[in-house]
N, C-alpha and C positions, 0 to 999 in steps of 0.2 A: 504494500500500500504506500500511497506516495506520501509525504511530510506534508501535514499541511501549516505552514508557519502562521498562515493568521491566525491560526488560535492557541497562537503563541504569547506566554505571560512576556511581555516585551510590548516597547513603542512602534506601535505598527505600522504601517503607512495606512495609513486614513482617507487620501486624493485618492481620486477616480486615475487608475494606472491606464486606462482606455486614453486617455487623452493626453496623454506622453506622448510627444512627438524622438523617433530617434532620430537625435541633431548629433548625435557623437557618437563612435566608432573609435573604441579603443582597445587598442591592443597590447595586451600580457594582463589576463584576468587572475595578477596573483593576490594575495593577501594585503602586500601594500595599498593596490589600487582599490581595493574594495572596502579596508577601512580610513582614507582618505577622503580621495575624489569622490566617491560614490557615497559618503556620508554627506558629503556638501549637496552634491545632488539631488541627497531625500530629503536634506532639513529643506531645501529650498521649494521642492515641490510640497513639503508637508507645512510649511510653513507662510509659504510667499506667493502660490499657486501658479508656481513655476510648470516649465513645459516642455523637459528640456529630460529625454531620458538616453538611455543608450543600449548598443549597440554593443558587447562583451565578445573578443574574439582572443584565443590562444592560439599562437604558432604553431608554436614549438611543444611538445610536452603540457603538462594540466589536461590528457585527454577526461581524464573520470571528474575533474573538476567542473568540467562546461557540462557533462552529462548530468552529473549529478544537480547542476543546478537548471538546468533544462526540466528532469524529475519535479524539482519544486515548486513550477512556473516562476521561473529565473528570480524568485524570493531571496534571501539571503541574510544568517546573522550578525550583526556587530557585536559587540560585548567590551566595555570599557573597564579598563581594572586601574583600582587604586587601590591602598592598604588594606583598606576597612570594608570598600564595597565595589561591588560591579552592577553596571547599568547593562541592559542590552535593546536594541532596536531592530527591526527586521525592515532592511531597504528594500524598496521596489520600484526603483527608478531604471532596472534593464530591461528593456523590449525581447529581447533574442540574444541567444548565446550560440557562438559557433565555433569549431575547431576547423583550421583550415586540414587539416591529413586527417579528420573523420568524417567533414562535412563538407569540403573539395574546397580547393583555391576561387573557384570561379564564384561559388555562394558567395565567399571574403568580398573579392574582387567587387560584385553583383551590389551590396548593401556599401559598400565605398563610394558607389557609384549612384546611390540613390540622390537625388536634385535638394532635399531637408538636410541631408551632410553639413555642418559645417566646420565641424573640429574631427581631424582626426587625432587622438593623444596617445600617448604608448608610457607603460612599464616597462621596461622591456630588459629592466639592468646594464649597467656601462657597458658588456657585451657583446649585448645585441645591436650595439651601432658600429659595429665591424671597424671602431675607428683605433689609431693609436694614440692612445693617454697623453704620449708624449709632443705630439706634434697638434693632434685633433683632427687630423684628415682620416677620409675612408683607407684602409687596408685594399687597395684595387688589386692588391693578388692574392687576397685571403680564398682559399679555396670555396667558400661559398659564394662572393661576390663573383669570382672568374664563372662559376656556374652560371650565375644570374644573368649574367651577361650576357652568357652563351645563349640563354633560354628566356632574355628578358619580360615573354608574354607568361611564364609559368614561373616568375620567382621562390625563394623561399622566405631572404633575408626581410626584414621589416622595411630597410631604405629601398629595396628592390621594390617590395609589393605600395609602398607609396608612390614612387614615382608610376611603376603600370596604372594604380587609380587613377592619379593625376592628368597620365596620358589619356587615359580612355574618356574622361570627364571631360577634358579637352576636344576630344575628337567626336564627341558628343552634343557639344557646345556646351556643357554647364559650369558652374560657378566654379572657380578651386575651394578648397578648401583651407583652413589652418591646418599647421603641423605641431602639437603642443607635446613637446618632451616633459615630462613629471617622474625622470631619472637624476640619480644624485651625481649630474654631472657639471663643473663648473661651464658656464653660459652653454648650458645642454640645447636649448634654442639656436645659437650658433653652430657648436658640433653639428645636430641635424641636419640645417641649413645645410652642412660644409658634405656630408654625405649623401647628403639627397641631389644637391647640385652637380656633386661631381659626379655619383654614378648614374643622374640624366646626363649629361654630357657623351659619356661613355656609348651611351643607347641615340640620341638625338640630338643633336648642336640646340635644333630650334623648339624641343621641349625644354631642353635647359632654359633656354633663356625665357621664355614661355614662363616658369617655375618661380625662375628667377623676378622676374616682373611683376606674377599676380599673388603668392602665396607667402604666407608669411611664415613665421617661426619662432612664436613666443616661447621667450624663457620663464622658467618656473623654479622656486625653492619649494620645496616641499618638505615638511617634515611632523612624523609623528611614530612613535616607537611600535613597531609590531614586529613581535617575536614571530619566527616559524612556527605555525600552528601545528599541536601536539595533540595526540588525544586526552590529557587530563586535561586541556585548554575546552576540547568538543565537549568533553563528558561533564566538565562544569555547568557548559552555556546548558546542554539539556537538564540538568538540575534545575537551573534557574529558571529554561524557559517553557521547559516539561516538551518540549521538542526534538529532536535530532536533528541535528544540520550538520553534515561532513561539510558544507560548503563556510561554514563560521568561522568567523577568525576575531582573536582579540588583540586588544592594543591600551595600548595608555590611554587617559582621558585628555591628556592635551595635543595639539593640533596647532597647524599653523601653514598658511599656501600663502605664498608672496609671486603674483602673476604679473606678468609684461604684456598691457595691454594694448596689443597689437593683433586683429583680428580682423580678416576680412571677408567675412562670412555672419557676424555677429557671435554672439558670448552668452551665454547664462548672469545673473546676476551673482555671481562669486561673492561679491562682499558683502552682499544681505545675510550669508550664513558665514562671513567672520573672514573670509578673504583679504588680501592686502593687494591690491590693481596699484600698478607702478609704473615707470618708464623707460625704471633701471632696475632688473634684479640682480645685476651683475654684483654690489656691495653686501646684497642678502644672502646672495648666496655661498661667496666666498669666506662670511661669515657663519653659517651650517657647517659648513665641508671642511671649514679652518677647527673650528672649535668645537662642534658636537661631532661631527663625522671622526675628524683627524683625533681625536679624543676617545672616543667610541675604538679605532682602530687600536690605539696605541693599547688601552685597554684588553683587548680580546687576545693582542698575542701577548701580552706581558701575562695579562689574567690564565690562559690555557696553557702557557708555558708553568705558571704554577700549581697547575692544578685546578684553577677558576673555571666552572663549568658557566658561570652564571655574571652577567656583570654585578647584577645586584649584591655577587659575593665578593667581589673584586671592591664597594665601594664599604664593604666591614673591614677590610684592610684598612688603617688608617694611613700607611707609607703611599699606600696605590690610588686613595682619596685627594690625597695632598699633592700627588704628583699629576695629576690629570686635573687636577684645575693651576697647577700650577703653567703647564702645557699650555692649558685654556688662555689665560691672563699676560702671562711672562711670553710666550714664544710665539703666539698664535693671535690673538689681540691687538699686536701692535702693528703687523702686516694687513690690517684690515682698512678699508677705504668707508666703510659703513656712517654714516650719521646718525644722531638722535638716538640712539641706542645704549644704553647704561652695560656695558659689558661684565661688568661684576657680578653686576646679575643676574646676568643671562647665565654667566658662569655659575651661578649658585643652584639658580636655577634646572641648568644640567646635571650636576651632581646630586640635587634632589629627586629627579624624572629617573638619574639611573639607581639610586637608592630603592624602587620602589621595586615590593619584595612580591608581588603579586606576576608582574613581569616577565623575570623566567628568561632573560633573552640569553642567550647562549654565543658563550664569546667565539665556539667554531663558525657560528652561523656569521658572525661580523667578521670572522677571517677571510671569508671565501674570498677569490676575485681578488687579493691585493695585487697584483703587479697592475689592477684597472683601477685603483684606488689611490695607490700610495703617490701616485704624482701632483694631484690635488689637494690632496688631505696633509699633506706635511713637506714633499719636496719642492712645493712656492714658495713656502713659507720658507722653506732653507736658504733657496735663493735668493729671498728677499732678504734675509741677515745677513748674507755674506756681503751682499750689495751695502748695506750698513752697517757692517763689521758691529754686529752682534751677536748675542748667544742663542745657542739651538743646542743646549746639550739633550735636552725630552727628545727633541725630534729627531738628532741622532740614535736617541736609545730605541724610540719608534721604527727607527729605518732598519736595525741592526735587530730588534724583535723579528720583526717580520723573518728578515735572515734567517735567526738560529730557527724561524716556525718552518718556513719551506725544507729547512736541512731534512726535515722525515722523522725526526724520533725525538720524543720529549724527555725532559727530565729522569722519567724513570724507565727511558728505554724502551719508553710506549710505540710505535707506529703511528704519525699522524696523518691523519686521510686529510690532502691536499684537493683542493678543488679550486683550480684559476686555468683562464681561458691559455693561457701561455705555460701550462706545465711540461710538456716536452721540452721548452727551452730554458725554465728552472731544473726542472731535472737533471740535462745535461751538464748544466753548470757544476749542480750540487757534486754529480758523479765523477767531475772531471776536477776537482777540486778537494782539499785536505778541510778537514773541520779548524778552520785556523784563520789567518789574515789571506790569504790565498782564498779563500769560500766567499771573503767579501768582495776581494777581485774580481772573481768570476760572476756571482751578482752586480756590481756595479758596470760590466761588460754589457749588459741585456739595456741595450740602449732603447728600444720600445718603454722600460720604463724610467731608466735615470736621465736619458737624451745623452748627446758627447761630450756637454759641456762641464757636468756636475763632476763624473769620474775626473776629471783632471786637476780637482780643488781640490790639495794638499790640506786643507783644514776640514774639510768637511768627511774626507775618504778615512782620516786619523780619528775626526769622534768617532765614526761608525765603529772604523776598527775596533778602538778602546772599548766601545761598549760593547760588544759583539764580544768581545776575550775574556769579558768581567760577566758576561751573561751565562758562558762558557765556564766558566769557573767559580763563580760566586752561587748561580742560579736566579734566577727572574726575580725572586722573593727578597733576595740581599743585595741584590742590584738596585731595585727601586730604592728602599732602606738606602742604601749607599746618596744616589742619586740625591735623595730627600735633604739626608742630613746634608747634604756637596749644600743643595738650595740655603738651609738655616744658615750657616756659615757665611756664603754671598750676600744674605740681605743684612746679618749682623755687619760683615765691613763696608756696607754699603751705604746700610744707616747710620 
């Protein structure tokens, strides 16, 4: 029998779902985007009799995810966890759910192409834009773009299958569409731009430009804590909602979208349900990625290297407390261009959102994917001290965690399951190099994530080292401790 969630103990949606127009078409139907985006979407139709629904498609992998919520008539739970209590809602701002390899590319293609279009958005994780971190251009010989290429009416990649919509809408006459990135990439609006343009080109000179001309590429911050959904996390919300939802997911109860309002197709009202519409995200966002993201990272390998399954457990540390806002404040703060913003706060802030013990987020789950992380989240900000001959010794220790995480074995000789889009050329590094100053060598070599200019600063290749040998010897746990007490000292001759 199917779930029926409206008679679910939860806020339910209340509008008439019949008069959802689907105006967006987004892709990567995972956890993030569902307690997000699509919360904003039901407060606004629940709230402001908005009319603005969507359109939920997965590429790649979430087959049972899209079925499962197809089962429920595209229903779906949120659940907000904080110490003491959890709220939950059940959204129903999605019209149709689709998988492109269950339900065929052309279905995709087909609802891309519908004339009410006007946003299409993606989750899609730094990844999925085939771009490199270091540079921000497409990979044009990544073995699935050279595909796409080849087969440009049957792509798989996400920049492949926008550009074919955009073609066919074109060659339709209808409107273009926005392109709204809602991935934690800095001016991720631009990156898409930068892969969508170049691999039209590739396919059409006068689509590119065509692209170029009428579509836009709003950037977006986006943030709100949502752990990988577990089942104690389902088996709670059915507690609470006397329901089952495999399709549920929870998250912290704060939130925050900071949008670059540039849209040519029209918008939802974002900021009726708490939005921040801007002209510049580029200062907000580099502020996320600086100090909660590059924060969050530094954490999860420092935290897994010790043992910390959980960040929450990583902030009863008091050495690992003190050093991730020190991060925050001292190394990560003063590279920022942000106005009007109390940063101390925001910093206390953070360290309160990751204190909360209902959470659960799992610091392997925040390791994945660094060589697509680490160039934003810490090595700007290194850049940008060198350029002011100041100190980066956290974000040395961040560059140099990551390091000892990719070597393969923890602390107790554990095996750790690595998962990053570039792991055959971590691997070979690792293999091809001794657990020593040599291992950071051969990592600082992998110019996709350091670029050529970083390896050759004699100051910054020696923090690494030194922390890397102290991490190696000391262990994660007497390192930070070390690191901590290094900070007491600095501010004592400082003051």
């Amino acid at each position: 029998m199917q779930n029926n969630l409206l008679t679910a103990e939860a806020l339910l949606p209340d509008y008439d779902r019949s008069q959802l127009l689907p105006r967006i078409v987004h892709l990567g139907f995972g956890a993030f985007h569902r307690a997000h985006q699509g919360v904003y979407a039901d407060i606004l139709a629940a709230e402001y009799n908005s009319d603005w629904g969507y359109y939920e498609v997965n590429l790649i992998g979430g087959e049972k995810q899209i079925a499962d919520l197809k089962q429920q008539d595209n229903l779906y739970t949120v659940a907000e966890m904080s110490a003491d209590t959890w709220t939950t809602r059940v959204v129903g701002v999605v019209k149709k759910a689709l998988h492109a390899q269950v339900d065929g590319l052309e279905s995709v293609l087909a609802v891309m192409c519908e004339p009410q279009v006007a946003i299409v958005s993606l989750t899609i994780t730094e990844k999925g834009y085939y771009y490199s971190p270091a540079t921000g251009q497409l990979i044009v010989d990544h073995p699935v773009i050279t595909s796409d290429l080849q087969s440009p009416h049957k792509p798989k990649s996400a920049p492949g299958i926008v550009v074919e919509a955009l073609a066919r809408r074109r060659a339709a006459g209808l409107a273009p569409f926005s392109v709204m990135s809602c991935d934690n990439i800095p001016e991720n609006g631009h990156v898409m731009r930068n892969v969508v343009t170049t691999y039209a080109r590739a396919v059409d000179a006068e689509l590119a430009a065509w692209i170029e001309q009428h579509v836009t590429f709003p950037s977006t911050m986006v943030d709100r804590i949502v752990p990988a959904v577990t089942s104690d996390a389902l088996d709670k919300i059915e507690k609470l909602t006397g329901v089952y939802d495999p399709v549920g997911v929870a998250c912290e109860p704060f939130r925050q979208w900071v949008i670059e309002d540039n849209f040519v197709a029209g918008r939802p009202q974002w900021e009726k349900a708490g939005a921040v519409l801007v002209s510049d995200v580029i200062p907000f966002e580099e502020m996320k990625l600086r100090m909660l993201n590059g924060s969050h990272s530094f954490l999860a390998y420092l935290g897994y290297l010790a043992g910390y399954q959980h960040i929450n457990e990583c902030m009863e540390d008091e050495n690992y407390r003190v050093a991730a806002r020190a991060l925050m404040l001292n190394e990560q703060a003063p590279t920022l261009k942000v106005q009007g913003v109390d940063l101390t706060r925001y910093a206390d802030m953070l360290i309160e959102r990751y204190s909360n013990p209902a959470l659960r987020h799992r610091t392997w789950q925040i390791a994945m994917d660094g060589s697509q992380k680490l160039p934003q989240r810490m090595l700007d900000s290194v850049r940008w001290h060198l350029a002011h001959n100041s100190r980066f010794d956290l974000l040395a220790l961040g560059v140099a965690s990551w390091m000892r995480f990719v070597g393969g074995v923890d602390e107790q000789g554990n095996t750790i399951e690595i998962s990053d889009p570039l792991l055959p050329l971590i691997q070979l590094a690792v293999q091809n190099s001794t657990e020593d100053e040599s291992r950071v060598d051969a990592l600082l070599a992998l110019d996709a994530i350091f670029g050529n200019e970083l390896p050759q600063v004699l100051l910054f290749t020696q923090a690494v080292k030194d922390a890397y040998l102290t991490l190696l010897t000391e262990g994660a746990r007497a390192t930070v401790a070390q690191y901590v007490e290094k900070l007491s000292k600095q501010s004592w001759t400082s003051g």
